[in-house]
N, C-alpha and C positions, 0 to 999 in steps of 0.2 A: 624723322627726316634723315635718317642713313642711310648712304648711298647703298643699293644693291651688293649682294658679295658677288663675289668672281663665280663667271664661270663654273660649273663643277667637272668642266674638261679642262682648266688651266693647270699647266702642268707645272704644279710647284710641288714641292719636297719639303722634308723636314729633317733638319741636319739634330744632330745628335745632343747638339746643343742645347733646342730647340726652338734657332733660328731657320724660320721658314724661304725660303732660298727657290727661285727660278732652277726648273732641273737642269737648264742648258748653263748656268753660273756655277764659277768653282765653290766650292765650300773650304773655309778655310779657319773649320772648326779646332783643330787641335792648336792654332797658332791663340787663338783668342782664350786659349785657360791658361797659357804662359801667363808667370808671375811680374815680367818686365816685358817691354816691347822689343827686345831686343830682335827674336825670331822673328819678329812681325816686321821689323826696317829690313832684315835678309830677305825673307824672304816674298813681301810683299812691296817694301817703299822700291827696293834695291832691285830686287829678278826682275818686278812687272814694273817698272821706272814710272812709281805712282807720283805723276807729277802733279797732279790736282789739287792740290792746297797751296801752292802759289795762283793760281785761279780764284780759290777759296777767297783768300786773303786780299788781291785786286778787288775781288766784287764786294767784300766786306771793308775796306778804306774807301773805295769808291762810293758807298753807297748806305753804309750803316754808321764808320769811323767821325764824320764830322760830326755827326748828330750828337753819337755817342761824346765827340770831348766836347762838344756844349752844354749837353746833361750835367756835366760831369766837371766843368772846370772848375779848378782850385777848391773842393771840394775837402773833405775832412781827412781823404787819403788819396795826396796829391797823384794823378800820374808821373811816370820818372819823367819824361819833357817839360811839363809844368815845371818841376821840382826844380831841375836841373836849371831851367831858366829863371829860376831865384826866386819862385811864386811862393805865396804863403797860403797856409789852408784858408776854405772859407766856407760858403753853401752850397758848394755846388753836393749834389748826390749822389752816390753808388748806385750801382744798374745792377740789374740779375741777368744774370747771362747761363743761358740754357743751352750743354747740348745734348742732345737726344739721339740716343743709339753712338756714345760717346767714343767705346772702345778705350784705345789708351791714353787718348787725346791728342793726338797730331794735329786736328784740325783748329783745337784749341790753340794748340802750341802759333798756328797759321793765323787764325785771326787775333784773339787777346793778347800776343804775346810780339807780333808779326814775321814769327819766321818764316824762313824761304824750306823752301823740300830740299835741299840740302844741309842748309842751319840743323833742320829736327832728324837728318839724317846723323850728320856730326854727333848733334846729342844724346842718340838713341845706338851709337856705334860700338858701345861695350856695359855691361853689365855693370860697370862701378860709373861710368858717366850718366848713365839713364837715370841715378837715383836724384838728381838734382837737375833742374831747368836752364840751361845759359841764355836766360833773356829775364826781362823782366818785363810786368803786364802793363802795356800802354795806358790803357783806360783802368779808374777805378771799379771793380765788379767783385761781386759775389760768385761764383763759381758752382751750378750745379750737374754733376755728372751724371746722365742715365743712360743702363744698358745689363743687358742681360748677362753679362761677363763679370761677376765678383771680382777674381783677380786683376782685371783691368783698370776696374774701378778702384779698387785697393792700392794699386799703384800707382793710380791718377790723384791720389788723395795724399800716399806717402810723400811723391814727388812734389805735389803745391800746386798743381793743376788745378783741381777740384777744389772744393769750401764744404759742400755737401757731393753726398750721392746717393742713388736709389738703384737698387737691381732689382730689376724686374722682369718676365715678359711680358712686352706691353699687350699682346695680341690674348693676354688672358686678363679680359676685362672688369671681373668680378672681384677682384681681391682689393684689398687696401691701400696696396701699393699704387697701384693703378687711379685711384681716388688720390695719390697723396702727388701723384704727377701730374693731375690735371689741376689740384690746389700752384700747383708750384708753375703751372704754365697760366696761369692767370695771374700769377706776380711777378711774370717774366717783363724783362724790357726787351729782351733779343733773346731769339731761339735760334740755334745752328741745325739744322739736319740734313747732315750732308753725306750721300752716298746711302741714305740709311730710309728712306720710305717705303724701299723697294721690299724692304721687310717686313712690314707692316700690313697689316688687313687694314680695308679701305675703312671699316666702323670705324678701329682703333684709332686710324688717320682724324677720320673725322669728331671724334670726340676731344681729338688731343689740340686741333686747331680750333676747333670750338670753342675749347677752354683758355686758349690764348687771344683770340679773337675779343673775349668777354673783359679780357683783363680790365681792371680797375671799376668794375661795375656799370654802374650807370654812366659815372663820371668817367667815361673811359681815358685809359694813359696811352700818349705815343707807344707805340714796341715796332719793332722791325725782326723779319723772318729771312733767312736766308739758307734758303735748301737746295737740291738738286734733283735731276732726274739722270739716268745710266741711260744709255744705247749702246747694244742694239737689246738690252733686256726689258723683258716687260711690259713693253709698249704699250700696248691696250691697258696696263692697268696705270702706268704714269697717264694717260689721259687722264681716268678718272681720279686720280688725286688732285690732277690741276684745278678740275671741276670742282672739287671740294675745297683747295685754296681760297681761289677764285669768288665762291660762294657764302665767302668768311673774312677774307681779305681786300684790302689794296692793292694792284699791281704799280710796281716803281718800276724794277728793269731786270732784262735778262742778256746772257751769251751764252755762245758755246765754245766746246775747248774741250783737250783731252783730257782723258782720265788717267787711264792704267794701258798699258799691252796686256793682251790678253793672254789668259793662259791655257798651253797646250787644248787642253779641255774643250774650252768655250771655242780656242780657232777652229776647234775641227766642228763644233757642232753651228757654228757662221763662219763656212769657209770664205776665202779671201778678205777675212776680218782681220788685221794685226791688231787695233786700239779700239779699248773703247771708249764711249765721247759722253760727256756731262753737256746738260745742258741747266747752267745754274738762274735761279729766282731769286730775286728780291720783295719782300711784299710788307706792306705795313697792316698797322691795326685801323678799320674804323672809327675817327674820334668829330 
């Protein structure tokens, strides 16, 4: 039951990476083997004013955050609010919090942690500030990072982002890695994928929701999903992901909102295009 592949006129590319990229989207391959995020806040948070993880972070308090500090209260590793408010440990649980196609973790930084895009600007602003976090993680979670970027991942791990991580490409479905991400999205409570489906073959997609969809087996567990879709790229194949959501999912709630400015590149190939726009999802597990 996987959905058709694309098109075999759909004009994507494959960056060197070998993240597979919309030919009309920039590629912003040499940023992503930097060892800190640092070129990545220049030239991507900072030139394209990537304001979208204050978005991130609204639709994930809005929509994921109470749930999560209900799981989660007073638990064996207090949140710092708990804490602070003089709570003492007890049962509540730790969550697995997944993001997929993680990169260096901003988005993390955005939801888990709730910085603003200027907060993970400040902290990403020089090479000796980037190695340490200035916030600490709301809710209790486990932390697992995935994405095709070793270095990324490496430094989502040094810096306390991450718990675990896996580098993979996902759209190479045969290997082990690939099996050890779909174990791990069926023990997820919450999966982030944000800005990142677009990269994705539709199988992939759908094997990877699938496997989240199934979490907890029979007896399935709450989880919440919060992804996005990009405009003006793609279009035709963000349909069929939704489909595929959709198909496996709960629908909770969605908005839209800006992303990024575009760059040089993309304006000229969607002229009178300055920004492009998210349109973000919320979805639960069937229980």
């Amino acid at each position: 039951n996987h959905p058709p592949s694309l098109p075999i006129d759909t004009p994507y590319t494959m960056s060197n990476t070998g993240v597979k990229t919309d030919e009309k989207k920039q590629h912003f391959d040499d940023i992503y083997v930097e060892s800190t995020p640092v070129p990545y806040k220049t030239r991507i948070l900072d030139a394209l004013d990537y304001v979208s993880d204050d978005f991130n972070r609204q639709m994930f308090d809005a929509h994921i955050l109470p749930w999560a500090k209900h799981m989660t209260a007073h638990g064996k590793n207090l949140s710092s609010s708990a804490a602070a408010a003089g709570n003492s440990a007890g049962t509540g649980k730790e969550l697995n919090f997944v993001d997929l196609c993680s990169c260096f973790g901003n988005t993390t930084m955005a939801t888990i942690y709730g910085m603003s895009y200027n907060a993970i600007r400040e902290n990403w602003s020089d090479e000796t500030k980037c190695q340490t976090i200035e916030a600490t993680r709301r809710i209790p979670v486990s932390v697992t990072g995935i994405d095709i970027s070793q270095p990324a991942l490496d430094y989502g791990k040094s810096a306390g982002l991450y718990d675990e991580t896996i580098c993979t490409n996902l759209n190479e479905r045969t290997t082990s890695e690939f099996g050890q991400v779909k174990q791990v999205m069926g023990d997820a409570d919450i999966l982030l994928s944000t800005a990142a489906l677009v990269y994705l073959d539709l199988e992939t997609i759908d094997g990877i929701i699938e496997s989240f969809a199934k979490g907890g087996g029979e007896e399935k567990k709450e989880g919440f999903i919060l992804v996005n879709f990009l405009n003006p790229f793609a279009l035709e194949k963000a349909d069929d992901t939704k489909k595929i959501l959709l198909k496996h999912l709960d629908f909770v709630g969605s908005r839209a909102t800006r992303h990024r400015r575009m760059s040089e590149l993309e304006q000229r190939n969607y002229p009178g295009e300055e920004w492009s726009l998210l349109e973000l999802w919320v979805l639960k597990r069937r229980t």
